[in-house]
C-alpha positions in Angstrom: 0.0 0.0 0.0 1.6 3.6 -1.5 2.5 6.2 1.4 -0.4 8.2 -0.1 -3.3 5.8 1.0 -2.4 5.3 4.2 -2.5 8.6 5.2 -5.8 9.7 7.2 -7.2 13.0 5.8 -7.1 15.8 8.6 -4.0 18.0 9.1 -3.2 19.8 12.2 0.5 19.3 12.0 3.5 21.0 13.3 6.1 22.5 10.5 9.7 22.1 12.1 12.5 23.6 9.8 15.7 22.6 9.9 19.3 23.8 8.3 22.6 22.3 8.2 25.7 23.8 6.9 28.8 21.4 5.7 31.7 20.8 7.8 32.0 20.8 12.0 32.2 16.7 13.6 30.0 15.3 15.9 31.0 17.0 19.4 31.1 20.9 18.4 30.3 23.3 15.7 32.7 26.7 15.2 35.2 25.4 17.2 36.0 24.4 20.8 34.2 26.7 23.6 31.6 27.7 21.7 29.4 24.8 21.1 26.0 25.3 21.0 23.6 23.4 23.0 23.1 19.3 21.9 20.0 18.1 21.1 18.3 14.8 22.8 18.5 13.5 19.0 19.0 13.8 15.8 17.7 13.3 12.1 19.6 10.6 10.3 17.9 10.2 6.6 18.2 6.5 5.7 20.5 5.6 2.5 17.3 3.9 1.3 15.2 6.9 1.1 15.3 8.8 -2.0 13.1 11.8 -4.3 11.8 8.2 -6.0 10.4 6.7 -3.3 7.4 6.0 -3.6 5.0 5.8 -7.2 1.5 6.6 -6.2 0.2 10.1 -6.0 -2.7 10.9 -3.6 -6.2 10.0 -4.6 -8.7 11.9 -6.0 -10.6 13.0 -3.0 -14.3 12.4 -2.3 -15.3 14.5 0.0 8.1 9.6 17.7 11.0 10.9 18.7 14.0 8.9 19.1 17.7 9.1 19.2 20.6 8.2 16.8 24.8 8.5 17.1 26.3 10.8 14.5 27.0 8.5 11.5 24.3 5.8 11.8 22.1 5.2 8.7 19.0 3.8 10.5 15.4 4.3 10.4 14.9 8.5 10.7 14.2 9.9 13.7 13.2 13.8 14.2 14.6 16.0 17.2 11.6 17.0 19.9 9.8 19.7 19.6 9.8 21.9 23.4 6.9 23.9 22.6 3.0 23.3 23.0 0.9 24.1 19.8 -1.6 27.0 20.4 -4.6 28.2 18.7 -8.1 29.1 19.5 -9.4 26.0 17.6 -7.9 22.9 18.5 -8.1 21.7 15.0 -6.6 24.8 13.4 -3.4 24.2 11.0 -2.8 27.9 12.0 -1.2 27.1 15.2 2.2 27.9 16.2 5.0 25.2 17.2 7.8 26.4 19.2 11.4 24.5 18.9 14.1 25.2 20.7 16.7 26.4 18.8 19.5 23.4 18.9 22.2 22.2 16.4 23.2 19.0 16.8 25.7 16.8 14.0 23.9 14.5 11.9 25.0 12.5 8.8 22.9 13.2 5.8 22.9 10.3 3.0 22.9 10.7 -0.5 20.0 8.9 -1.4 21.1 7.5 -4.7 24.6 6.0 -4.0 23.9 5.4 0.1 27.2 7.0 0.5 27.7 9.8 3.3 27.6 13.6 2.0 29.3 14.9 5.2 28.4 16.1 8.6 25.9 19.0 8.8 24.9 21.1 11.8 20.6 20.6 12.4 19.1 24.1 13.8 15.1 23.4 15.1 13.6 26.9 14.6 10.1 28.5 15.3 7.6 28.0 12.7 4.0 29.3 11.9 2.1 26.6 10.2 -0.6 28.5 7.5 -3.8 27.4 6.0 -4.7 25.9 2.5 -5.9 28.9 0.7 -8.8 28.9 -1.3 -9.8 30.3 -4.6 -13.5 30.3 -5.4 -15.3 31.3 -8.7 -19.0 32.2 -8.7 -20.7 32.7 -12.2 -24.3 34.0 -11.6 -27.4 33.8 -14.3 -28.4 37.0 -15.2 -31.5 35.9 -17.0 -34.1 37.5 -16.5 -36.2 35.1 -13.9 -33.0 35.7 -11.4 -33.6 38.9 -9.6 -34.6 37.4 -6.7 -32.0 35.1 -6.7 -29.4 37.7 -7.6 -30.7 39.4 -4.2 -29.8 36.8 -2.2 -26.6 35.8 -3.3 -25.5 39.9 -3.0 -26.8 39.2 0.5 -24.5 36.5 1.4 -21.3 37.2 -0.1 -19.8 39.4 2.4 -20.5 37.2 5.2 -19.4 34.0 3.2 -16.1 35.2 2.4 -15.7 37.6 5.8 -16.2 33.8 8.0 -13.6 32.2 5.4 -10.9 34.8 6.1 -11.7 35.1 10.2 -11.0 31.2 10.3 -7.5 32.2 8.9 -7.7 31.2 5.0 -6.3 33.3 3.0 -9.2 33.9 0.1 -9.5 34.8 -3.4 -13.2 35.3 -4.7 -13.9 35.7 -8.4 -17.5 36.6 -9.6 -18.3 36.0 -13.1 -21.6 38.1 -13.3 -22.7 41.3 -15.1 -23.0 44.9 -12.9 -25.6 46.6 -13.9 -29.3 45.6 -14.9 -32.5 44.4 -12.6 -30.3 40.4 -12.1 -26.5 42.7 -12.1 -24.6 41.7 -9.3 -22.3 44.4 -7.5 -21.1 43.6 -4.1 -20.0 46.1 -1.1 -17.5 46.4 1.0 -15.6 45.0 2.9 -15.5 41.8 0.1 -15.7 44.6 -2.6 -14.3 47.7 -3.1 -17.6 50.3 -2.5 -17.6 51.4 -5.6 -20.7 50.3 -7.0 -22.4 50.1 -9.0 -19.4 51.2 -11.5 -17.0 48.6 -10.1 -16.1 47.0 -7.1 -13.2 45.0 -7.6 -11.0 44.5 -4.8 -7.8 42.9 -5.5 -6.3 40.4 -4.1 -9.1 39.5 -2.2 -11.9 40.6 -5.1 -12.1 39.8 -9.0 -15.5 41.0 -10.7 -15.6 40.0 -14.2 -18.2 41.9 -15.8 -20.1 40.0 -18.4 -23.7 39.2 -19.0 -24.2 35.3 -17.9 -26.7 33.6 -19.6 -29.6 30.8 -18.7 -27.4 27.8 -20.2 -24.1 29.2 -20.4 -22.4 29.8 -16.9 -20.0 26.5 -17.3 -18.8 27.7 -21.2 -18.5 31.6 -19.6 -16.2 30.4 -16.8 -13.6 28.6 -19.6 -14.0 31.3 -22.0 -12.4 34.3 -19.3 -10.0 31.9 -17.4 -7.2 34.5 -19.2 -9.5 37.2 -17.6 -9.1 35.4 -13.9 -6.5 32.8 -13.9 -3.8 35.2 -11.9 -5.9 35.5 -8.8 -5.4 31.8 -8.8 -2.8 30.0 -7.0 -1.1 26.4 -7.1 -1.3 25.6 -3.8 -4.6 26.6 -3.1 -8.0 24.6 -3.2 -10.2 25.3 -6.0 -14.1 25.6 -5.5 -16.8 26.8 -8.3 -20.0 28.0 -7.1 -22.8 28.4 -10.1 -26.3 29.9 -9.3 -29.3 29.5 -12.1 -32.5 28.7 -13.0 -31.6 26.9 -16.0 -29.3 23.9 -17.0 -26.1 23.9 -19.2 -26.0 23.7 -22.7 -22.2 22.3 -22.2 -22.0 18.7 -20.6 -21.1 17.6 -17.2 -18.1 15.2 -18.4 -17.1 17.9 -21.1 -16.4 20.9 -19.1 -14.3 18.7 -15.8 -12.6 17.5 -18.8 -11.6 21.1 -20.2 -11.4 23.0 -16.7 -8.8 20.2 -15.2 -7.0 20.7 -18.7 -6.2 24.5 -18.0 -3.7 23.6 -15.2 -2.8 20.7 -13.1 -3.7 22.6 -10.1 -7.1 22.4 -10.6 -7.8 18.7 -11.0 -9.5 18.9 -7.6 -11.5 21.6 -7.5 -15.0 21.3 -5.9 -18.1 22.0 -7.7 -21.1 23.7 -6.2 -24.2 24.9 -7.0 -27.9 26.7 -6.2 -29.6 25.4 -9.1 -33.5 23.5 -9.2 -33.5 19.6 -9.1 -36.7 19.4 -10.6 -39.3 21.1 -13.2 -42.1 21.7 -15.4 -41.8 17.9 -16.7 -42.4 16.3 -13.6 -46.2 17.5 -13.3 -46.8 16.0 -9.6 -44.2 18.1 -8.2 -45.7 21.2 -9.9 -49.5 20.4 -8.9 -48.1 20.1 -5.5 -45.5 22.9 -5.1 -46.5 25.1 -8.4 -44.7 28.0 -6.7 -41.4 26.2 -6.7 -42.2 25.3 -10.4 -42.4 28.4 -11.6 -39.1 29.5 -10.5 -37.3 26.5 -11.9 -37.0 27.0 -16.0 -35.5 23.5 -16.1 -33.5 21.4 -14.0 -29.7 21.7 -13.2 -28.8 18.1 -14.6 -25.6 18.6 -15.0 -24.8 20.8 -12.4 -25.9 17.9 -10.1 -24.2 15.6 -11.6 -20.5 17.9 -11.0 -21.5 18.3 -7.7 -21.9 13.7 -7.5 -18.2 13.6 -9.2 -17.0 16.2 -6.9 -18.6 15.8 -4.0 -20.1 19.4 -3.9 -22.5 21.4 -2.2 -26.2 21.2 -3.7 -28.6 24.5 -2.6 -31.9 24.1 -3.4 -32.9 27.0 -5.7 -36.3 26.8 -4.7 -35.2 28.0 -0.5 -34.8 31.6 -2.5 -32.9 32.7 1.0 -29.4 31.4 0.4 -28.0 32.1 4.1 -28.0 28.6 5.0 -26.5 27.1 1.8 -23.8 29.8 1.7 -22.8 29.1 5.5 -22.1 25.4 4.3 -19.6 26.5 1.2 -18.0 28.2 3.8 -17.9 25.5 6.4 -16.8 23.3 3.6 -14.1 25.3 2.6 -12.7 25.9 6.0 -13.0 22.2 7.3 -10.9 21.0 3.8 -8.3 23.5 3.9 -5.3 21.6 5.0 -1.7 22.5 5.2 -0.7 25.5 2.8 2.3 23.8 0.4 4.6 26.2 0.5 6.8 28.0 3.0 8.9 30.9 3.4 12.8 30.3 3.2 14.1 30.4 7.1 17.6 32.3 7.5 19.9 29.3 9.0 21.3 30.4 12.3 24.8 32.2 12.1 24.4 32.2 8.2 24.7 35.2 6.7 24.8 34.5 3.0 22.4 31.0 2.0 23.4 29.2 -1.0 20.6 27.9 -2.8 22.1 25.3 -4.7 22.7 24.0 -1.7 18.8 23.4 0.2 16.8 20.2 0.5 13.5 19.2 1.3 12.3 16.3 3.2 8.5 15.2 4.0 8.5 13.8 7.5 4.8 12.0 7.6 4.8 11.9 11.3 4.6 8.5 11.2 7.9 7.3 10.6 8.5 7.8 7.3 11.0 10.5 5.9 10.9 11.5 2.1 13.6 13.2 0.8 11.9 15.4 -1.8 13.7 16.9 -5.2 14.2 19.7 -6.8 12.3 21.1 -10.2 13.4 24.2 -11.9 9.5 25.3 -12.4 6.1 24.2 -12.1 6.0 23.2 -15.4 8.6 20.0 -14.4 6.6 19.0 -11.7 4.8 16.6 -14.3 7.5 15.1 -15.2 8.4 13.4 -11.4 6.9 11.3 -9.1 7.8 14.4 -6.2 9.3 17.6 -6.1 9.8 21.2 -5.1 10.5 24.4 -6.4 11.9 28.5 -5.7 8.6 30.5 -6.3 11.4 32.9 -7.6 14.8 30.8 -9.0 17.2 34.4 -9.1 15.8 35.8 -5.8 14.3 32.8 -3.8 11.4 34.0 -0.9 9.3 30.9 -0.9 9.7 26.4 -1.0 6.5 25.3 -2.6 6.3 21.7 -3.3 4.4 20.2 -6.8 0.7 19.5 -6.9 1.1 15.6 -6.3 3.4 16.2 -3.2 1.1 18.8 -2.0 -1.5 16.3 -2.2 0.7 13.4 -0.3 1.5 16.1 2.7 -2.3 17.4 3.0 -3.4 14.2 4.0 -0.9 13.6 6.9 -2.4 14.2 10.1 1.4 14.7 11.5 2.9 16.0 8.3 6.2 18.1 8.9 8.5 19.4 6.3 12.4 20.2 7.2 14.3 22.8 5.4 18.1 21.9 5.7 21.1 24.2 4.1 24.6 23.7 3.5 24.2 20.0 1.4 24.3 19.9 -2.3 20.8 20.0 -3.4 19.0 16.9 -4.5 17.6 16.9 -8.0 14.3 15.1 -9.1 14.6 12.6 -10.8 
């Protein structure tokens, strides 16, 4: 069984970020009488771990400490961490770890010829673990039988998106929708930027793509303008459409996953939600005994309910008319599937002045006893061409680590995941 399936799906783990620098032996570092303090132990990455280990990816979703001499190749053990997580909510991924801050020696492994690379110093420093962010796209009908339904969702937006950001996600909201006219959308502050009913985008937080949505074409509307909003979204970041109408699609359920997921690899698992009728004028029971209902509905959402089946979406009846309740489960969903954001910002090693960033590696500590050295990519773009890697959000004038889509996937479904930053050892390359 691949090191993908076995992982449960929750995260709440602590991020513990380590460096090493080359040279030093195993009882001091920067010479005798000035030592720094020994950890109670140290990593040792296994000569049989490597950026190839393991083959599977994650699945599509559907809704120890020990210690080691300086040298040893054994099993990998992680140094202690001295503080307590804290955070209003238990369950938060938002909550800070404290580490002492220790070197200890430690032998690092090269994981392709199992011989040693040399002795590097491991510094345990203070980390901030962040949330997943999200990126969510809502594309309204402005036909005309939507005014009431326009109403509501202008209601709700604010407070949707104001509860995503006070639970610590970091949120991008697109609304594919025109302004003006008796179904326009225009949204206030604080999620817009007041200027309505001219404009009220709000960037980053805000995109408003004004364009007139039509009864059967919301799904085709969102493909055509992904040049229009495709920078407020972001590879790490979970992916969620929202579509409100009275109508059905003219494009196909199976047709549009296919050419969404085929605009970038971060999107293949994007949720898909939607406010739409699951029943109409053809079924003539249900309109002798709720004719009010059926008069709202123009025709079933078919195959908006049937993306919302393969994603495992949120369904809100259109035929509620106040949206309040379905919009405070998008954003329950969103907050209780954000899991560990993939990317992290570089750490200055302790008593380094100058980093060399050819010389950086990754590894993936699953918190249950399996460490996975991780490789480097140039770009995004390689990450399809590896089982694992990771990647300088900026190669001349590195900031951030983020790690490729499938290894994001892998570390956001560790309930103990932990990713260690080290310096001073070539770096690995993926292969």
């Amino acid at each position: 069984m691949s090191l993908a399936h076995r992982l449960p799906l929750i995260l709440t783990a602590p991020l513990l970020l380590l460096a090493c620098a080359d040279g030093g032996d195993s009882s001091h570092s920067g010479g005798q009488g000035s030592s720094p303090t020994v950890a109670t132990s140290v990593t040792t990455v296994s000569g049989s771990a490597s950026a190839s280990d393991t083959s599977d990816s994650a699945p599509e979703p559907t809704g120890g400490s020990g210690s080691a001499e300086a040298g040893e190749t054994g099993p990998a053990t992680t140094a202690p961490m001295t503080g307590e997580a804290t955070s209003d909510d238990p369950g938060s991924t938002s909550a800070v770890t404290s580490a002492s801050s220790t070197t200890s020696p430690v032998t690092t492994v090269d994981p392709d010829t199992g011989g040693s690379t040399g002795d590097c110093a491991e510094i345990a420093e203070k980390a901030m673990n962040k949330k997943q962010p999200a990126d969510i796209i809502f594309v309204i009908d402005n036909s005309g039988s939507m005014q009431i339904e326009a109403a509501s969702v202008k209601a709700n937006m604010n407070a949707f998106s104001t509860k995503i950001i006070n639970s610590g996600i970091d949120v991008h909201v697109v609304l594919i929708s025109a302004i003006s006219g008796s179904t326009g959308m225009c949204i206030d502050k604080p999620l817009g930027s007041g200027g309505c009913p001219a404009k009220d985008t709000n960037l980053p937080k805000f995109l408003h793509i004004n364009d007139e949505v039509g009864s059967n074409n919301p799904l085709q509307k969102l493909l055509d303008h992904h040049p229009d909003w495709k920078d407020q979204m972001r590879v790490d970041a979970s992916k969620h459409i929202v579509v409100v109408s009275d109508d059905d699609s003219d494009l196909a359920a199976n047709a549009f996953d296919t050419a969404f997921k085929a605009l970038d690899p971060s999107y293949k698992d994007y949720k898909f939600h939607a406010i739409v009728g699951a029943k109409d004028s053809g079924d003539v029971l249900w309109c002798v005994s709720d004719p009010v209902c059926c008069a709202f509905t123009a025709a079933a959402g078919k195959v908006y309910l049937e993306l919302i089946n393969k994603t495992d979406g949120v369904y809100g009846d259109l035929c509620k008319q106040d949206f309040t309740p379905v919009f405070n489960t998008l954003s329950t969903e969103v907050i209780q599937n954000a899991g560990l954001a993939c990317e992290w910002a570089i750490p200055k090693p302790m008593n380094e002045d100058v980093i060399d960033y050819d010389k950086v590696n990754v590894d993936f500590n699953d918190g249950m006893g399996n460490v996975l050295p991780i490789g480097k990519v140039d770009s995004p773009a390689a990450c399809a061409d590896v089982v694992d890697g990771w990647y300088y959000d900026d190669p001349n004038m590195p900031t951030k680590i983020l790690v490729c889509p499938q290894t994001c996937a892998k570390i956001q479904l560790a309930p103990m995941a932990s990713m260690a930053i080290k310096f001073g050892c070539e770096t690995i390359i993926a292969q």
